[in-house]
C-alpha positions in Angstrom: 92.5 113.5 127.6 95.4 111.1 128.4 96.5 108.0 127.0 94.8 105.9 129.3 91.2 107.5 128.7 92.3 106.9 124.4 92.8 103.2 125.3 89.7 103.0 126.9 87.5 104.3 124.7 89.3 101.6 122.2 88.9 98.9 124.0 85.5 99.3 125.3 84.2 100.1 121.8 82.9 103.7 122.5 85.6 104.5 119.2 83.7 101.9 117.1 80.1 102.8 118.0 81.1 106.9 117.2 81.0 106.1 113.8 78.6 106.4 111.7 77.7 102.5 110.8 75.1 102.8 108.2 77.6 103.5 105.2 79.7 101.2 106.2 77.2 98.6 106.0 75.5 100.0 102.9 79.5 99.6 101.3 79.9 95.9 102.7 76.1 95.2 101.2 77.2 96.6 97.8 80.6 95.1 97.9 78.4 91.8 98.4 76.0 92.5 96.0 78.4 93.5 93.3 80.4 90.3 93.8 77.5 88.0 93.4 76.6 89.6 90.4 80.0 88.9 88.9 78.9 85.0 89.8 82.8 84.0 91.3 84.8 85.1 87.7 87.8 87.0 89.1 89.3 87.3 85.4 88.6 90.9 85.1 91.1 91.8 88.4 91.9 95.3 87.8 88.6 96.7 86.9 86.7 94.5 89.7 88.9 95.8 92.0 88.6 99.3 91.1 84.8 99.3 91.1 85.1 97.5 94.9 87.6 100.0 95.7 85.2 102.7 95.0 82.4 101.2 96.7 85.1 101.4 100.1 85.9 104.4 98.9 82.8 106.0 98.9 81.4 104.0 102.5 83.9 105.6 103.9 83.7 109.2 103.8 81.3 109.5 106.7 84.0 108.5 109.0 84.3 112.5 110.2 81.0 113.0 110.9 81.0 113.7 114.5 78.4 114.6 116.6 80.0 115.1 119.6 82.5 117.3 117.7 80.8 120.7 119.3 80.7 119.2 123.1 84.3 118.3 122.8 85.5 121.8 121.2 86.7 122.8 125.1 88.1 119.6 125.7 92.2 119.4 125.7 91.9 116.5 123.2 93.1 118.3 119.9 90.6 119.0 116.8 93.6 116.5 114.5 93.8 113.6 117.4 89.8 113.3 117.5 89.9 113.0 113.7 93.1 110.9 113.4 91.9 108.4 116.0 88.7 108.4 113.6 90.2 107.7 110.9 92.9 104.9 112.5 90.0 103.0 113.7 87.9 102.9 110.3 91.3 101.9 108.9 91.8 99.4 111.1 88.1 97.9 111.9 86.5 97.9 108.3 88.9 99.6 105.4 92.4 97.2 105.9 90.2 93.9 106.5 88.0 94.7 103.5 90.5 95.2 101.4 92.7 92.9 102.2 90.3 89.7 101.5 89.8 91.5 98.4 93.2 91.1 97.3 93.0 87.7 98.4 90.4 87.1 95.9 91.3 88.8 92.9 94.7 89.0 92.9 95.5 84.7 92.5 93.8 85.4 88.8 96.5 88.0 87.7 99.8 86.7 86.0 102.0 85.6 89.1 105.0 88.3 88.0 102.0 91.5 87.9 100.8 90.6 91.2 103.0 92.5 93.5 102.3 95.5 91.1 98.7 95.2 90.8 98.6 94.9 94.2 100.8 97.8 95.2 99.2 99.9 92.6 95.5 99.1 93.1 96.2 100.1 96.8 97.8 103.2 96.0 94.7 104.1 93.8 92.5 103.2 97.0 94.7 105.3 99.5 94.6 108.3 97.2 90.8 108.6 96.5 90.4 108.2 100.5 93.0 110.8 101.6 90.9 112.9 98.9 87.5 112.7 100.5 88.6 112.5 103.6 90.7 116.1 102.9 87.4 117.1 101.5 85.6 116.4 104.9 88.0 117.6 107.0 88.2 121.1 105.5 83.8 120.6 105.3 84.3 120.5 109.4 86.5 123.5 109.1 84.0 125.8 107.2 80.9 124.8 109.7 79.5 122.1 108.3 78.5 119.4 111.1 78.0 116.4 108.8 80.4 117.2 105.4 80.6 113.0 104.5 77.2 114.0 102.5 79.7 116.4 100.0 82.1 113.5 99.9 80.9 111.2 97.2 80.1 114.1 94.6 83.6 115.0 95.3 84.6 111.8 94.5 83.1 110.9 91.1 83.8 114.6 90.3 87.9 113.3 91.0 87.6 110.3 89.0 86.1 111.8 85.9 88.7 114.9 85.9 91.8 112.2 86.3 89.7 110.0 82.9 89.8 113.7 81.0 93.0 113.8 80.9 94.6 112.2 78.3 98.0 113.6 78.2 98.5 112.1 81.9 96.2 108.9 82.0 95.3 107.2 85.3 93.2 104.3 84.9 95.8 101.9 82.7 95.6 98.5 82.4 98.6 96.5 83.2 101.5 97.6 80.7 104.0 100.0 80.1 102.1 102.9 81.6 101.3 101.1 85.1 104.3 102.8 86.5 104.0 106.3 85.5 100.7 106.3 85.9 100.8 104.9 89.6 103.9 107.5 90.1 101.4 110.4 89.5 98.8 108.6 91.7 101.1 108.5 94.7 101.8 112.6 93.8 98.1 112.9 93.9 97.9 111.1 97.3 101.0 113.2 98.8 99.0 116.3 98.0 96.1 115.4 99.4 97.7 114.3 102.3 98.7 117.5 102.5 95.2 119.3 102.2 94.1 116.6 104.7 97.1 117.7 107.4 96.0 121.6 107.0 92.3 120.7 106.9 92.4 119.0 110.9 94.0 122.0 112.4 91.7 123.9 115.0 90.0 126.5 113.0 91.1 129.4 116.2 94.7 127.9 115.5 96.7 130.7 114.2 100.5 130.4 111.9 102.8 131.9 114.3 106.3 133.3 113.1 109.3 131.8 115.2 110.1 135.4 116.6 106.9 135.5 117.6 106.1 135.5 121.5 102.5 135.5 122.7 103.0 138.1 125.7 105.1 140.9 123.0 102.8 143.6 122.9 102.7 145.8 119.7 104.1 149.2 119.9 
């Protein structure tokens, strides 16, 4: 599958309409609901913005469910590119915009030095409990289950409450002298389950290969 035949499936939508819409929507309608409730008072930033960054959180760990994913098993378009290009477009479509006018929102309430921070933390905090469900999902697809986003948002919560139980390395901190270190183990967290997410997408037949190692050597 070349370049061209990516584009197209872009640009004519076919990307868009392989996803699985219905959490999105159910996110976006509890994101809605949730700020109605709150009646416009964006006083609260950080905990608003960590509930709505939940709610994203957990719309989005459908975004691997792929239907097509057995058809396209013989197709030269890798196992990782189906399931990056999956990912770049929820990114890019629902997650970024979303987010984004929610910083808008919240953020002009916060002191006008804590902003950046907030900001750049909150984010971080958003990015990390993605790359963790999606990492979750991914290796879900590579142990033969067809639809894993259903495993994603007991994953989730069970994340969140393990990083609340421990008090010797707290997470959730308000603004204060523990943003930083707390938002430097966040970013560890996210590196590592970057990490589980890279090794989750390759083919499962994909094999570690030694550099000495040639595929036509035959064993004596």
């Amino acid at each position: 599958m070349t370049r061209s035949v990516t584009w197209e499936l872009i640009r004519g939508g076919h990307l868009v309409r392989s996803l699985r819409l219905a959490p999105f929507v159910t996110g976006v309608v509890a994101v809605a609901a949730f700020l109605a409730a709150r009646g416009g008072d964006t006083h609260d930033v950080i905990g608003d913005l960590r509930v709505l960054g939940l709610l994203l959180a957990l719309g989005s760990g459908y975004v691997l469910d792929d239907g097509a994913a057995v058809t396209l098993q013989a197709s030269p378009f890798s196992l990782a590119r189906r399931l990056w290009l999956r990912i770049g477009c929820a990114a890019v479509v629902f997650i970024v915009p979303l987010w984004t006018a929610m910083l808008a929102r919240f953020l002009p309430s916060a002191p006008s030095g804590d902003r950046w921070a907030l900001g750049l933390g909150l984010t971080a905090e958003l990015a990390t409990a993605l790359t963790v469900i999606w990492a979750v999902t991914a290796w879900g697809r590579r142990h033969g289950f067809e639809h894993p986003g259903i495993i994603t948002t007991p994953a989730l919560l069970a994340s969140l409450l393990l990083v609340t139980s421990i008090p010797q390395a707290p997470m959730l901190v308000g603004s204060g002298s523990q943003w930083t270190s707390a938002h430097l183990r966040w970013s560890g967290l996210l590196a590592g389950a970057a990490c589980v997410l890279v090794a989750g997408m390759r083919d499962p037949v994909a094999r570690w290969r030694s550099p000495g190692h040639h595929p036509n050597r035959q064993r004596v």
